[in-house]
C-alpha positions as CSV (number, residue, x, y, z in Angstrom):
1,X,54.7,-87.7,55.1
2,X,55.8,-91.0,55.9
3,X,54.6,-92.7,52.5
4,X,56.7,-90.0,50.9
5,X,59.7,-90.9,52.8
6,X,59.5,-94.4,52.1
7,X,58.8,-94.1,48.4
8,X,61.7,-92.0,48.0
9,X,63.6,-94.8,50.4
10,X,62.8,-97.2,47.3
11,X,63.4,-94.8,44.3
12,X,67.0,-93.9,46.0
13,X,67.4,-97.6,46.8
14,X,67.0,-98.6,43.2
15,X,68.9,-96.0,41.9
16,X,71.7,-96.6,44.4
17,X,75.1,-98.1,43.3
18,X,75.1,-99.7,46.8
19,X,72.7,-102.7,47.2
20,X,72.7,-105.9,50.3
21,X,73.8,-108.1,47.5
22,X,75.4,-106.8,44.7
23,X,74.6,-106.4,41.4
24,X,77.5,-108.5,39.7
25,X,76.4,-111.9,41.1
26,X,74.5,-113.3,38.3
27,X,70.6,-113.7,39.0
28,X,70.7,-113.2,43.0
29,X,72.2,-109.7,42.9
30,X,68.9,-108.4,41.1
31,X,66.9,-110.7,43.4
32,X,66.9,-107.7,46.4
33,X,65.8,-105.0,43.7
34,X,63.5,-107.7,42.7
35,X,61.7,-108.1,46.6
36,X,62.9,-105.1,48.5
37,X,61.9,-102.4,46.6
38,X,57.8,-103.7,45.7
39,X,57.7,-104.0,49.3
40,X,58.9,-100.6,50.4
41,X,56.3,-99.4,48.0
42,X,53.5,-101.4,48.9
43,X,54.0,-100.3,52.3
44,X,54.0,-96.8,50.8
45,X,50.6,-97.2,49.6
46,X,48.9,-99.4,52.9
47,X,50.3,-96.3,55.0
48,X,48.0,-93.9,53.4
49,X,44.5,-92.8,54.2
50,X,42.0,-94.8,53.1
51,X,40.1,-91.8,51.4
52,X,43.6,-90.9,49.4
53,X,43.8,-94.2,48.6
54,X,40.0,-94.5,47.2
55,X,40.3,-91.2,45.2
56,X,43.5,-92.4,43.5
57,X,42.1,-95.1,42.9
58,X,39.2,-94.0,41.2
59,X,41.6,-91.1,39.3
60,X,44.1,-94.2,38.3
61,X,40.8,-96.0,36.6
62,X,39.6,-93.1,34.7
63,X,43.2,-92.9,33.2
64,X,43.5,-96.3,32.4
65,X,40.6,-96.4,30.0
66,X,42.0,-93.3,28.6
67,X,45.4,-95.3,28.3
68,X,44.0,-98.2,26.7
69,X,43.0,-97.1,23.8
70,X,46.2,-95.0,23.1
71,X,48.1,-97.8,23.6
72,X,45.5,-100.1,21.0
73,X,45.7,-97.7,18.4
74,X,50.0,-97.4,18.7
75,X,49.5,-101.5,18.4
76,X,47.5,-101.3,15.5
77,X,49.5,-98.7,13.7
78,X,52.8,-100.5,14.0
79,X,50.8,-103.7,13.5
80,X,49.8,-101.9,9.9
81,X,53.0,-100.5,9.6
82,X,54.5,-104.0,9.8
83,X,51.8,-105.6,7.1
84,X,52.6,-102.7,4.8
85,X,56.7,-103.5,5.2
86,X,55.8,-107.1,4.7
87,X,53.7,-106.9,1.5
88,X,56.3,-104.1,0.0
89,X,59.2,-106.8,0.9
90,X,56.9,-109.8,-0.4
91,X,55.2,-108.3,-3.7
92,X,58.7,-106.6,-5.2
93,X,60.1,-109.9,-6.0
């Protein structure tokens, strides 16, 4: 319950219009988004149970394989998609 609370703590504090520093001072106003809001959710994360943790963990893996190679062949399609503009553009001179 607790690690719900405070991840919504940080989602609402990002979102928020109110901020410790504000947003219109250049460079230092993003600085508390920057620190305080990783923390909140790291603390989010070392306040649940360790089995939780583990099994999310494991899930979270298992998706990022999937992820990779979805995200490698987008790369590779724009990649081609790029090469093909390229040699249109080049060889219609």
């Amino acid at each position: 319950m607790i690690p719900k609370f405070i991840t919504l703590l940080a989602v609402l504090y990002l979102l928020s219009p109110i901020d410790i520093i504000p947003d219109f001072i250049p460079v230092v106003g993003y600085l508390d988004d920057i620190v305080i809001v990783p923390l909140m959710l790291s603390l989010a994360i070392r306040l649940l149970p360790v089995a939780v943790r583990e099994e999310c963990m494991l899930q979270a893996s298992r998706q990022h394989k999937k992820f990779m190679w979805i995200t490698i062949l987008i790369i590779l399609l724009i990649a081609a998609m790029i090469a093909g503009t390229v040699w249109l553009i080049w060889y219609r001179r």
